[in-house]
ZAMARPA-288291 format. One record per residue (C-alpha): residue in three letters; x, y, z. Coordinates in steps of 0.1 Angstrom, whole numbers, plus 5000, padded with zeros to 4 digits. Layout:
<sites>
AlaXYZ
...
</sites>
This chain:
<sites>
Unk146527138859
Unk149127338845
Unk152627308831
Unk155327598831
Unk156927618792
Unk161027588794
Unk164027398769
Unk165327078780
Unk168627178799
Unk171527098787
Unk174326948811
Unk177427158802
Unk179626848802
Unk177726688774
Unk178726978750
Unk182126858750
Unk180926468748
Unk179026508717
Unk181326678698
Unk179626758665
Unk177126988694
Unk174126858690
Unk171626938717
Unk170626628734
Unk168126648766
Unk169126578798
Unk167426438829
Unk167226678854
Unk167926528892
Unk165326588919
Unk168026778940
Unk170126948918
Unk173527078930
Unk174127438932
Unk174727598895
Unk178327558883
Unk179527858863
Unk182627808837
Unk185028068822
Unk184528088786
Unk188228158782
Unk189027758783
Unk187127738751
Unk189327658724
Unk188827938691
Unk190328028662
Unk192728268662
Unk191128538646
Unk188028478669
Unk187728638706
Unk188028388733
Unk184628498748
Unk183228378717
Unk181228128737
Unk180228278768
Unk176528358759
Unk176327978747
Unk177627848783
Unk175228148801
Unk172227988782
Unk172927618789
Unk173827678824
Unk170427878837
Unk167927708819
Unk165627528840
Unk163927198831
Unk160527298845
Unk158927518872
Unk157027508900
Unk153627408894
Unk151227088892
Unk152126808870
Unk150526488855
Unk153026208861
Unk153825918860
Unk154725668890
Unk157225358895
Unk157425248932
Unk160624978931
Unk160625008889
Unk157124868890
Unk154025108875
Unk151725248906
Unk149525468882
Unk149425858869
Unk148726128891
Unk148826498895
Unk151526588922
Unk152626938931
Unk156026988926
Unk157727248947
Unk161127478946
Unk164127328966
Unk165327638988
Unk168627768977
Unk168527488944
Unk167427518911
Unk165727178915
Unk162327058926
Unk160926828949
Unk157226658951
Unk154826708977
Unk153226398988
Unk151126329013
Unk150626069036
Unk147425909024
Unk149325878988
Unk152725759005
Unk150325469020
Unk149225338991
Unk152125268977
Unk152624959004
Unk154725109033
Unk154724909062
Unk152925169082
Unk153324959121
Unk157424939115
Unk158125289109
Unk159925449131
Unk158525799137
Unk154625719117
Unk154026129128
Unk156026179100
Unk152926129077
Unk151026409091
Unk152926659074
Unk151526849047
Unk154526729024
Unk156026399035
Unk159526369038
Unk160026009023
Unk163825959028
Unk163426079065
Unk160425849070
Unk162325529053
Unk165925589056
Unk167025459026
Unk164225579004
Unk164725808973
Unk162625998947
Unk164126088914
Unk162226318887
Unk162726288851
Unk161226598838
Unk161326508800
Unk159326228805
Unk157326338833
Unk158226048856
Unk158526048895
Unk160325688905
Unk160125638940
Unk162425368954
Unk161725218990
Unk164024979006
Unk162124629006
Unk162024599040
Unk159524839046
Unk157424719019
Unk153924559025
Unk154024209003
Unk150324149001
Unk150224438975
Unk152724318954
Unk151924358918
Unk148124518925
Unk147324838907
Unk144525068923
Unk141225018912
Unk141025388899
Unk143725298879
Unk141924998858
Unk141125108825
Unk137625048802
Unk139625128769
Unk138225288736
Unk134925158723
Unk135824918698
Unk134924588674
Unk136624288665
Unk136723958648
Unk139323708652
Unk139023488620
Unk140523128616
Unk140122988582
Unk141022668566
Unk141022498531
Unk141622178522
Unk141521968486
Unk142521628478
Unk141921258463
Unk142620938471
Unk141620598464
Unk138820578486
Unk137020928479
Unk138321008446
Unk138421428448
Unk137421598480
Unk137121948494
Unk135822108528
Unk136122468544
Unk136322578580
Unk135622948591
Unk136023008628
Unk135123338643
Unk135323488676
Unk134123838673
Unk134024108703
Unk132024438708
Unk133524708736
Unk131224978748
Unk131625178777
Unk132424948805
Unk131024628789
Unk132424378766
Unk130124138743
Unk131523788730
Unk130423568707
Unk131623218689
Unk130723078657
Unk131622868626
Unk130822808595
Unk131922458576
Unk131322338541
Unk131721988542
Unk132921698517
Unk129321688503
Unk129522058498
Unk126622108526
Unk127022428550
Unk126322448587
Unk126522778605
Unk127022728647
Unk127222948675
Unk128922818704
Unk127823108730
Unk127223448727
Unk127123698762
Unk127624038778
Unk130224068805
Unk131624358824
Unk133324388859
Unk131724528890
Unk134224768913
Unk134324698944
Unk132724308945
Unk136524158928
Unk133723988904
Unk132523988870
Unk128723988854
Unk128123758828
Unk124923778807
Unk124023548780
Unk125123188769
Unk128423048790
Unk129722758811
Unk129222768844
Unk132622708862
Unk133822388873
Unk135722418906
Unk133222238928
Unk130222128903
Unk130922058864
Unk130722288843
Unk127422308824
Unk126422508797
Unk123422818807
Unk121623088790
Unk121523328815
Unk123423538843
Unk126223468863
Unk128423678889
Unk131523528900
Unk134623658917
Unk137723718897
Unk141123628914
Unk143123838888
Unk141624148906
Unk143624018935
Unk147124138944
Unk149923888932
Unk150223758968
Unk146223658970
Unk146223458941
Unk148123158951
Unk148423008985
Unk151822969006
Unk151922879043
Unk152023079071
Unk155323109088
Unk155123149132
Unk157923199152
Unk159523399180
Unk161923679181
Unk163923769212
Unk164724059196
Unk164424269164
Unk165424009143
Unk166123979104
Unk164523699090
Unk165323539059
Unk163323279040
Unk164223039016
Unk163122808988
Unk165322548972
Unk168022738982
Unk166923078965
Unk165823358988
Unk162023488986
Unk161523699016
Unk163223879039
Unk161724109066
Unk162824239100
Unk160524129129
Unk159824269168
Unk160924099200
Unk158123859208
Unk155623629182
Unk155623679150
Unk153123579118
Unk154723589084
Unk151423589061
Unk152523769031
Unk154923479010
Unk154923438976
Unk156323068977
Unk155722888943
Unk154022528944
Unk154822228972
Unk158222218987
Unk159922299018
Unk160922629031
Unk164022709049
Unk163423019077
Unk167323199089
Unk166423419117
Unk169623649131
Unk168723809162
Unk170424169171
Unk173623959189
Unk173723759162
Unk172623409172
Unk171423239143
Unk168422989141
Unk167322759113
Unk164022569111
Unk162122429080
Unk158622439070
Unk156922209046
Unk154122319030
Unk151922148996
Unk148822308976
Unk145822228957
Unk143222418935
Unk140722438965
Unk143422638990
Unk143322938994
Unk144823219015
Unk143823279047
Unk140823599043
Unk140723519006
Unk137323438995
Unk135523298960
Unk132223248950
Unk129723258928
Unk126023318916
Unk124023148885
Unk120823178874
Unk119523098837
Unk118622788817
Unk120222458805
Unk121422518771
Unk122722158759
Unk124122178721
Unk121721868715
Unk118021818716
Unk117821798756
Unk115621928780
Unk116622268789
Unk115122368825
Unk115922648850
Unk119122638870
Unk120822798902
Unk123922758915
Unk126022908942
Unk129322838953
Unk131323008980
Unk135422918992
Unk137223099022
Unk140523029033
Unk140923009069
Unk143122929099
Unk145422599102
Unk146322619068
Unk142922519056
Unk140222609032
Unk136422559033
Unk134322559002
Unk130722418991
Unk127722508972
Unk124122448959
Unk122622358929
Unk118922328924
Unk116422298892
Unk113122218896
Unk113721858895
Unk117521848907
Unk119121958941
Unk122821928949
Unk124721998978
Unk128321968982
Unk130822079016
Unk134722039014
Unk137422069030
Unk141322129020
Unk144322119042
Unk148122169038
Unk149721909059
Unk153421999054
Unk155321699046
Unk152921509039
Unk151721669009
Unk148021859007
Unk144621719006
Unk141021828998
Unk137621629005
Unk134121688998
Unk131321489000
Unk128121578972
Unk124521458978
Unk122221488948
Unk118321398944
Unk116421388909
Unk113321308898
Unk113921138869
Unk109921078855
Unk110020748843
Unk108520408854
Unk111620218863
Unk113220478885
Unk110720818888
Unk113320928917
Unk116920878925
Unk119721018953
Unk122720968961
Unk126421048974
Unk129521148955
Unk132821158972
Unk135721338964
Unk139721298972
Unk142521488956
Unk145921508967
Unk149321658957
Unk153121678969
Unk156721818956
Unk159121528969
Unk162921578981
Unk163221328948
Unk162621608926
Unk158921428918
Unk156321628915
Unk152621498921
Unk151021788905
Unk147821628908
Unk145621318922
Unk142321288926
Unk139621018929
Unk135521018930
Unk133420728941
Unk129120808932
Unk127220518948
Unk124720398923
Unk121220708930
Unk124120958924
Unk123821208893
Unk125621488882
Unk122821758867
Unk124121658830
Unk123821298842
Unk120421348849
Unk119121558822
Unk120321328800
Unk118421028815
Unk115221258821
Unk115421298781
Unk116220968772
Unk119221058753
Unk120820768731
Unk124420878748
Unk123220858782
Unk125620538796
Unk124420528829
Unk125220688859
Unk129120748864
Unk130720508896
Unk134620588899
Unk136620828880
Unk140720838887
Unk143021148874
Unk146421138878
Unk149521338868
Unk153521308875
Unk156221468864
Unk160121378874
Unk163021558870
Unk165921328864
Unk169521488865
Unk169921798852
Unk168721718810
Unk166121458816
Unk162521408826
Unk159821198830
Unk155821248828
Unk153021038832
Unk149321158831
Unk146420908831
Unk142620878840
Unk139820578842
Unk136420578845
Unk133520318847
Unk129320328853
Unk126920138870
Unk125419848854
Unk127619838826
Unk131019728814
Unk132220028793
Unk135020178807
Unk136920478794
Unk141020468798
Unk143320728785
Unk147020778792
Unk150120948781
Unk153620888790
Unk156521108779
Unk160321038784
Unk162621328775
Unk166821368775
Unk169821588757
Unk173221468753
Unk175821658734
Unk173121858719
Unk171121568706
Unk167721538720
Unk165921238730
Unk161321168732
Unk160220818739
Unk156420898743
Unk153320638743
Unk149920728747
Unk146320618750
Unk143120738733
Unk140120818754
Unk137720518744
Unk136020218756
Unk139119938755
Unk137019638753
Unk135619718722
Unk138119858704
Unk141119618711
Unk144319638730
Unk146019798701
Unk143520028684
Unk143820308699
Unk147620268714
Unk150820458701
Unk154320418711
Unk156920628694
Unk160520728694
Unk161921118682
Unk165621208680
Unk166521548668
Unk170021718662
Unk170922058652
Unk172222068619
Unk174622368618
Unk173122548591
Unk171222808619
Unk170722808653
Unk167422658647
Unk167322428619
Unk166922078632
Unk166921698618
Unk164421488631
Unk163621098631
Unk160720968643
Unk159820588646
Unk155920508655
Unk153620218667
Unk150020338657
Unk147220138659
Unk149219828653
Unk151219988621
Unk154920068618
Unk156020428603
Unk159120588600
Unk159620998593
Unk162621218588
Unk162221568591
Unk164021918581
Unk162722178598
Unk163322568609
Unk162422908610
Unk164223248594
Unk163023588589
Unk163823658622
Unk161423358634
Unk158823478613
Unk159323188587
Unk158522808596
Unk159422528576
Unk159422188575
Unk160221928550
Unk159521548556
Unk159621168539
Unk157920858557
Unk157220518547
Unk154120378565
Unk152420048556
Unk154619978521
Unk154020328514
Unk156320638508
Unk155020958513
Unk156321318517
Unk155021598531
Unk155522018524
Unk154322288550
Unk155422678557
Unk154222938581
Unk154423288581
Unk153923518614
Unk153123858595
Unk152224218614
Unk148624188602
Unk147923768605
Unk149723438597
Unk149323288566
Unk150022878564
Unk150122598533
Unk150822228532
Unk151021998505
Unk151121628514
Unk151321318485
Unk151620928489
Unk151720668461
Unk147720668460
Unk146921028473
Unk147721378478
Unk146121668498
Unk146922078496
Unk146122268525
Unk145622628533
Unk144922818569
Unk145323168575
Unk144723368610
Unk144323708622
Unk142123968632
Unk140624328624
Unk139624578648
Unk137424848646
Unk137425158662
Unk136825508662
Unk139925618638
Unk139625358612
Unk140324968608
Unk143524768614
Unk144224458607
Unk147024208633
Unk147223848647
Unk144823658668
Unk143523868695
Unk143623758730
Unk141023798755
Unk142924178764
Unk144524378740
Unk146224728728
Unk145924948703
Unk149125178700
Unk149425488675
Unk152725598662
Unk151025898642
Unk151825838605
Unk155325648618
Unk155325268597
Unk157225018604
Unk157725058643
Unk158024738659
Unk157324638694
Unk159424478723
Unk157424248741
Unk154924168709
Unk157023908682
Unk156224028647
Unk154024308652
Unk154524648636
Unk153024948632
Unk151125008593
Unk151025278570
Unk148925508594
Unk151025448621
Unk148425188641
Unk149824848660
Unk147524608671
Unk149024408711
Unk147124098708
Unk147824018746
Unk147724178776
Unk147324108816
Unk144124238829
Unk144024448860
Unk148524448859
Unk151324708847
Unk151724618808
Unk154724788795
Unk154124858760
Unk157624968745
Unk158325068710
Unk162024918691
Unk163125278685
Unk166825118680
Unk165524978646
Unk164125348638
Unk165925568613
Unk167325908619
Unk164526068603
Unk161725948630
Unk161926128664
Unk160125968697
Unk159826178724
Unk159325868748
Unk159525508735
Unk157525308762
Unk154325318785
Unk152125128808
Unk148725038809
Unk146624898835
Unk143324718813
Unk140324538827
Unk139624228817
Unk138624228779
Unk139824568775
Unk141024718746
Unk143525028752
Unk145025268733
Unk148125428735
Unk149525688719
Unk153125748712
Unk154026118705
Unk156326098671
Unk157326298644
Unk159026258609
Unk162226538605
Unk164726658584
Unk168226518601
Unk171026798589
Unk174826778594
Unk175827128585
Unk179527248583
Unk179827628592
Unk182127858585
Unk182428248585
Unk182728508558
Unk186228458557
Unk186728068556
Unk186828048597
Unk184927768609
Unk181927918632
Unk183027948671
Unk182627698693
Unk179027718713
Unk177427958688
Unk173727918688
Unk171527808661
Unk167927928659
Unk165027868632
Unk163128218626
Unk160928208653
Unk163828198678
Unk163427838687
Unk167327708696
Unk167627418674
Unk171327318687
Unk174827448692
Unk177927438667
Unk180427208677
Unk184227148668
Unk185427228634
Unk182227458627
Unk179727158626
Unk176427088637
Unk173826838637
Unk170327018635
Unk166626868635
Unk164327088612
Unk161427058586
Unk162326978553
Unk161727308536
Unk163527598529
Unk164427888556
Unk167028088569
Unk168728008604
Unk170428308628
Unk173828208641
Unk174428418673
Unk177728378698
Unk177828748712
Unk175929008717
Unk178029258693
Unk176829268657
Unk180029108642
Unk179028788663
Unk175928698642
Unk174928588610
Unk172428358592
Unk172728038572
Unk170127988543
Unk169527598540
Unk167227398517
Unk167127038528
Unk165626928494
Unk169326958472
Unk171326838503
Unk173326558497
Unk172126258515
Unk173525958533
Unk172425718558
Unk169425918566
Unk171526248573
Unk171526548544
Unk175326678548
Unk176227048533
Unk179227278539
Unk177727628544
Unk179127988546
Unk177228198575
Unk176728558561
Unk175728878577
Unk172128978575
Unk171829218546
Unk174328938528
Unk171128708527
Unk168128948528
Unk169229158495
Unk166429458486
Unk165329278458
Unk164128978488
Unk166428628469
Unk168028468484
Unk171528348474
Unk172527958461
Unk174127778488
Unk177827718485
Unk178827428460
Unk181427218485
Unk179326988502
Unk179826638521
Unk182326738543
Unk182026538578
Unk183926518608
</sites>
């Protein structure tokens, strides 16, 4: 690769914007329009001066080319969305001053063209494709200061199943790097009961990134009441990603996943297929819309009145496979034929977990060893599971299980059956030897039912589901436990009923309801848990009646032990758009409490507070707490007292990376993150990334990002002062999953000047003379009234003043930024521009500056 040197052009029309002349860069069209010229005489000068006194400014700023013919690295937005970096060949526009890329058809298809609806597809074979000829409509702008090629494509000729997907060679490993994300806690306090108390908590979820592989690992570390210590580890394993499978390799100690058997803990591997590797479309399933066209027909479709799609379809059938509908609903299809006869038909259409697209596939591969977090057995496991969506609206899935004294098998099937919501059913038979007297063998059958619907009601039935086990049925944790004879082993599981509803009612209220039950074989423990949640605004007071329902066995505990009913009102107090008054009234556990609340955030959300007094049980108590989001973690306290206790509390949580430049230190990490450099800049904040700003070196640590997607990382240069220069503020990223990527910002620190020029004798400087440094660099035009606004170091140095060619039309300015007066980030100094031997004596000093100074336009 190679670039061709050349200065930023200058449009001519901003030199009379700007005013003060400073040069600003320009972005340079893809077809530029033939060269303007302009007669210097229309340039207003002093009397004194000749009115050509700008013509070798104008000559300059109108031939200067952006950049040249050649190769460059770029990069590429198809429809404002990120499609990669390349190297593209740009090539000289015949009779223009502009260029234009050369692309060829193998790159033009990868950007999602509907390749069957184009009209002349010969097109392609050309050595450099003509995109606007080949999509009327299309267009391709170059911005050659930051390298950028957007390409934008009318929709309509757009593939949708690769919405949102990046190219594999696209998806990056990031830097090798180390982490820990650290969660500590404090607490001290008496009471009547325990007199003086104290524990500890210290989470940690640390990380290790080399090359193309990612190691994880949990652990914790508590110092309880009794000052004893306990050190777990929750798992620990090595994972990376394997191009070309749309799957991940997992080695070590993990959960096995839990869409058709639970999830168990192993010590071992697993591959599985990753849906985030999939293009937007893939992810999530919609229906498939048939109909047909009588002619080349636009067709429209909607949902809940907001249009998703739109497409133009041949004479004849037609298959619309490629939605991105959201959730159950119905879906209203327009089609205008070419007379323009309309027709209007509907399609309902519901979806579960198990549906998937039609040629979407999942599965997955275990091997390793039961690793229980109690004294179990622990033998060998296998497991495979495979999922395939398939024609009718329908998906199939199953899978295998097997130890050496366990096999599973389950089959299911899941359908979308329009209006009538959708529905998935499997059927599991499981055999185990369990090695004792009473029962050395038992099998049985498990079946599955789940079911969920969006109603015209506005209720949504997100999700249902129901398993009956006949009484030889057991799950492989079921059975392990019974194999070991483990205390907490209740029997073998009969029924187990999930449910969850949520309601919109008018346009401020809503109502939710979640709940589950579940009972055993030959036993009356039963486990019930629900929550209910009622929520309203009016005039700006809001409104939560809530109840709810521990997960416990009710018949031991009591109708009201483990119940709570409660009501919250909150108002805004006026004082800030988020400081709020709350009141809560509670039923816990049989006991009455009332709180009222004060709480709020400032410093830009950054601060939390909240301020409370309840009365519970005869009791008065009041409670303290604050929260600050900082750059490099959170820090947290909370001081709580009653009539016969008090408690102080501290948390903080953050993390520090590692990596080949040094350590930073930022907020929790996600499972993806960035590193960005603005070299030696502090201070820089960024857009999409709430508190976070760069430190002293100039490091920022992104604690989340999307794997295998366009992340735009873009720096708040609006906050920036004059003395920082950017030469581009944002950037995209495309990391795998568990990556951490580095981006580097190009940046400077420089000396802002606002110079007022004038000749020998007391004439401001013409209008368009050009300022150089001594190595001939332009550093920016004057302007009206003799001033300009220059970007420099900040030491001393003479600058050459030039606006002829003739000897009287130059003369050099001798500036030293350090005694400059200076406001608002600028240095300001009035200046007298002297010939060359005036400045450059034989004796080599150089003269004082001239005492006026601070004079601005």
């Amino acid at each position: 690769m190679h670039r061709h040197p050349g200065h930023g052009r200058l449009r001519l029309l901003a030199l009379f914007v700007i005013g003060a002349g400073g040069l600003l860069p320009s972005h340079q069209p893809l077809l530029a329009a033939e060269a303007i010229e302009f007669h210097a005489g229309f340039m207003h000068q002093a009397p004194q001066q000749n009115t050509d006194a700008g013509a070798l400014a104008l000559k300059n700023l109108a031939h200067s080319e952006d950049l040249g013919p050649g190769r460059y690295w770029v990069e590429i937005h198809v429809n404002q969305r990120y499609s990669g970096s390349s190297e593209i060949e740009f090539k000289q526009l015949a009779d223009s001053h502009g260029l234009t890329p050369c692309l060829s058809g193998e790159r033009v298809a990868q950007w999602g063209l509907k390749l069957d609806s184009l009209d002349d597809p010969d097109l392609l074979q050309a050595a450099c494709v003509d995109l606007p000829r080949l999509v009327p409509g299309a267009q391709l702008q170059f911005d050659a200061s930051q390298l950028r090629l957007d390409v934008s494509v009318p929709q309509i000729a757009m593939r949708r199943d690769v919405a949102g997907q990046i190219d594999p060679q696209h998806w990056d490993y990031g830097i090798n790097a180390g982490f820990i994300n650290y969660q500590l806690s404090a607490q001290q306090g008496s009471s009547q009961y325990r007199r003086h108390y104290s524990s500890d908590d210290l989470y940690l979820n640390s990380g290790l990134n080399l090359g193309a592989w990612r190691l994880r690992s949990n652990q914790s570390l508590r110092q309880d009441e009794a000052g004893r210590r306990h050190w777990n580890r929750a798992h620990t394993y090595a994972q990376r990603d394997l191009p070309g499978t749309l799957a991940n390799l997992t080695l070590g100690e993990t959960f096995t996943s839990g869409d058709i058997f639970r999830s168990v803990p192993i010590k071992g591997a697993i591959v599985a297929s990753d849906p985030g590797m999939l293009a937007d479309i893939q992810q999530n399933y919609a229906p498939i819309i048939r109909g047909v066209a009588q002619t080349r027909a636009k067709l429209e479709i909607r949902q809940n009145g907001y249009p998703i799609y739109a497409t133009y379809v041949s004479p004849g059938p037609y298959e619309i496979d490629d939605l991105s509908a959201v959730g159950s609903g119905e879906l209203e299809v327009i089609q205008t034929e070419a007379d323009g006869q309309v027709q209007r038909f509907t399609q309902a259409y519901a979806s579960l977990g198990n549906l998937l697209r039609k040629g979407v596939w999942s599965y997955s591969a275990v091997a390793g060893r039961y690793n229980p977090n109690s004294q179990l057995d622990q033998p060998m496991l296998w497991q495979g599971t495979l999922a395939m969506g398939m024609d009718w609206a329908s998906s199939l899935y199953g899978g295998v299980m097997a130890s050496d004294f366990y096999q599973a098998t389950t089959l299911g099937l899941a359908k979308d059956l329009g209006a009538l919501g959708a529905l998935a059913l499997d059927a599991t038979h499981s055999r185990a030897d369990i090695g004792n007297l009473e029962s050395p063998s038992v099998e049985g059958m498990s079946y599955a039912l789940k079911y969920g619907q969006t109603f015209a009601s506005r209720t949504n039935l997100r999700f249902a589901g129901y398993r009956y086990s006949t009484e030889g049925y057991r799950d492989f944790d079921e059975a392990v436990r019974q194999r070991s004879l483990d205390s907490s082993y209740r029997g073998s599981r009969r029924s187990r009923l999930e449910a969850s509803v949520y309601q919109h009612l008018g346009s401020q209220s809503a109502l939710s309801l979640t709940l589950s039950k579940e009972d055993y074989w030959r036993s009356d423990y039963e486990r019930r848990q629900f929550q209910f949640n009622f929520t309203t605004q009016h005039r700006g007071v809001s409104y939560n009646l809530f109840a709810s329902q521990s997960l416990s066995d009710e018949r031991q505990s009591g109708l009201d032990g483990n119940r709570l009913f409660g009501l919250s009102i909150s108002l805004p107090l006026g004082l800030g758009s988020t400081s709020l008054a709350s009141f809560d009234w509670q039923k816990n556990a049989g006991r009455y409490s009332q709180r009222t609340s004060l709480s709020g955030n400032a410093a830009q959300n950054r601060l939390n507070y909240r301020a409370s007094v309840s009365h519970a049980d005869h009791q008065d108590a009041a409670a303290l707490s604050l929260a600050y989001q900082g750059a490099q973690g959170s820090l947290g306290a909370g001081y709580n007292q009653g009539q016969d206790y008090r408690n102080v509390s501290l948390n903080a949580t953050g993390a520090v990376l590692a990596h080949a430049d040094g350590i930073e230190f930022g907020p929790y990490l996600g499972e993806t993150a960035g590193l960005v450099q603005v070299p030696d800049i502090a201070g820089v904040g960024l857009v999409n990334a709430t508190g976070v700003e760069t430190n002293a070196r100039g490091y920022a640590v992104v604690p989340y990002l999307r794997p295998y997607r366009s992340n735009q990382l873009a720096l708040k240069t609006d906050q920036l002062g004059p003395e920082v220069e950017i030469d581009n503020g944002t950037a995209q990223v495309v990391p795998r999953r568990g990556a951490v990527v580095k981006t580097r910002f190009a940046a400077r620190a420089v000396t802002r000047l606002m110079l007022t020029t004038r000749t020998g004798d007391g004439q401001p400087l013409p209008f368009g003379a050009q300022i150089s440094d001594a190595e001939g660099t332009l550093l920016g035009h004057v302007g009206q009234a003799g001033q300009v606004l220059l970007s420099t170091v900040a030491t001393a140095q003479t600058l050459d003043a030039r606006w002829g060619d003739a000897s009287e039309s130059h003369c050099q300015l001798h500036i030293d930024p350090q005694v400059m007066e200076q406001t608002q980030g600028y240095r300001l100094q009035t200046l007298d521009c002297l010939p060359p031997t005036a400045i450059l004596p034989a004796s080599g000093a150089l003269p004082a500056p001239s005492a006026s100074s601070g004079q601005q336009s």
